[in-house]
N, C-alpha and C positions, 0 to 999 in steps of 0.2 A: 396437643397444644394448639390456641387459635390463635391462625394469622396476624397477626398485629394491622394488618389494613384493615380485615374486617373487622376486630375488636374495635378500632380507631369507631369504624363505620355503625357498629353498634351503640357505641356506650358517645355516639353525638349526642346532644341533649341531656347528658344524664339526669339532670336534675327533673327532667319529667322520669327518668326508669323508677325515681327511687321515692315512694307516697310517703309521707313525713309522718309520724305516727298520730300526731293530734288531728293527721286528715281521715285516718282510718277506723271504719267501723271495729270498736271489741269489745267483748263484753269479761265480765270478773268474775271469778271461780265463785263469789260468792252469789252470784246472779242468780234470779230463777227462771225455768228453761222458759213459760211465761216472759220473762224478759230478754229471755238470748231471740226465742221465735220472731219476735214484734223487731227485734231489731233485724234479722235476716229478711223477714216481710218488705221491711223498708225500703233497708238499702238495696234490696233484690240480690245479693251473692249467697253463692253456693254454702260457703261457710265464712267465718271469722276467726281472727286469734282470740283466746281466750287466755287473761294476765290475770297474774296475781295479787295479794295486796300491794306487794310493792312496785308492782310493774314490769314484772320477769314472766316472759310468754310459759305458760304453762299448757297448751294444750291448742286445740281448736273445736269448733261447734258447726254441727248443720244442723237441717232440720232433721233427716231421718237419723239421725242420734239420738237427738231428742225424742222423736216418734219409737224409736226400740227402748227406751227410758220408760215410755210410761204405757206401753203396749201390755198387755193380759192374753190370757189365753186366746178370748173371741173379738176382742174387741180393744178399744184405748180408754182409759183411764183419765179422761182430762182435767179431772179437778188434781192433779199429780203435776201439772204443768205451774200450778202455780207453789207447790208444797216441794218439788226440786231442784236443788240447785246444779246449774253448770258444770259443777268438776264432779257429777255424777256420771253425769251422759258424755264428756269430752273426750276427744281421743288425742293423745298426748305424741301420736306419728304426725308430727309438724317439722317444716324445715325451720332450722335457723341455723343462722351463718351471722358472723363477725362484721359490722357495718361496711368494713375494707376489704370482703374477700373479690375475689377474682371470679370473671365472668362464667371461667369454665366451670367453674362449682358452681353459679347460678344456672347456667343450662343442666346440669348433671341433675341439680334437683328439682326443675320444672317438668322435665321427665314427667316425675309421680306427684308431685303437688302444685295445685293451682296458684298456690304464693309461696312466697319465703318472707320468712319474720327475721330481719334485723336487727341485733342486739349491741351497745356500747362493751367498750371493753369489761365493765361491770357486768353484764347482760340482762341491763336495763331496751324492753323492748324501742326503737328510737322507728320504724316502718316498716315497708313491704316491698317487696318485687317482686310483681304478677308476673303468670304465662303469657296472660295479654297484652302485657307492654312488648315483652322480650316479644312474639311472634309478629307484632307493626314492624318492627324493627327488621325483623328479620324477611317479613313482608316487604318491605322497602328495599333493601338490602339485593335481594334476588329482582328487581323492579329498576333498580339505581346503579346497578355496582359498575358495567363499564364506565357510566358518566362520573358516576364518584371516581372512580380509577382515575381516571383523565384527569376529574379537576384535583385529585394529591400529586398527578405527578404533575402539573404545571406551576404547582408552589413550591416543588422542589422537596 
């Protein structure tokens, strides 16, 4: 169980932990890897969630997913980048969690992945929470904590 000072000390700001899904780069199972690449290119991250028609995270995308997709014995296959779609080459070990879980299951699974996808009770994808927000945080944290201490206990 976490402290509830540090939880407090954490989750200040939440609304920056939590990226709103229409702020986040993803691409559609029906995409092709051509258009998952161009988009990882851009935004520069490692990978993205990868939804489905309706909007339910099916998976996630990097590049060398894509690169084991259209690789051949000697060599790559590039004109396959544009003849492949995304839920070819996706790997479907993504986290998601319930838009209302609890911090500790956000640390438990930043562990092994670099986001976690957010889902409405429907599990309609709604965003994300990076390692990298959570690690500022926690950066801060180990940098603040007697001063934070001080300034809760003088509010009582």
């Amino acid at each position: 169980m976490i402290s509830p000072i540090i939880e407090k000390i954490l989750l200040a700001n939440e609304g920056e932990l939590f990226i709103e899904g229409h702020k986040v780069a993803t691409v559609r199972t029906e995409n092709t890897c051509l258009h998952a690449i161009m988009i990882l290119n851009t935004v520069g991250y490692s990978s993205v969630p990868v939804l489905d028609r309706e909007g339910r995270v099916a998976g996630k995308i990097s590049a060398p997913l894509i690169f084991s997709g259209i690789k051949e014995e000697l060599c790559y296959n590039w004109d396959k980048l544009a003849e492949r779609r995304v839920s070819e080459d996706m790997s479907t070990d993504v986290a998601v969690r319930d838009h209302g879980c609890q911090l500790e299951d956000i640390l438990h699974d930043l562990v092994n992945h670099s986001f976690i996808c957010l889902v409405d009770e429907s599990g309609f994808f709604r965003g994300i929470i990076t390692r990298k927000e959570i690690l500022k945080r926690v950066n801060f944290l180990a940098h603040e904590f007697e001063h934070k201490l001080e300034e809760m206990s003088k509010q009582g």
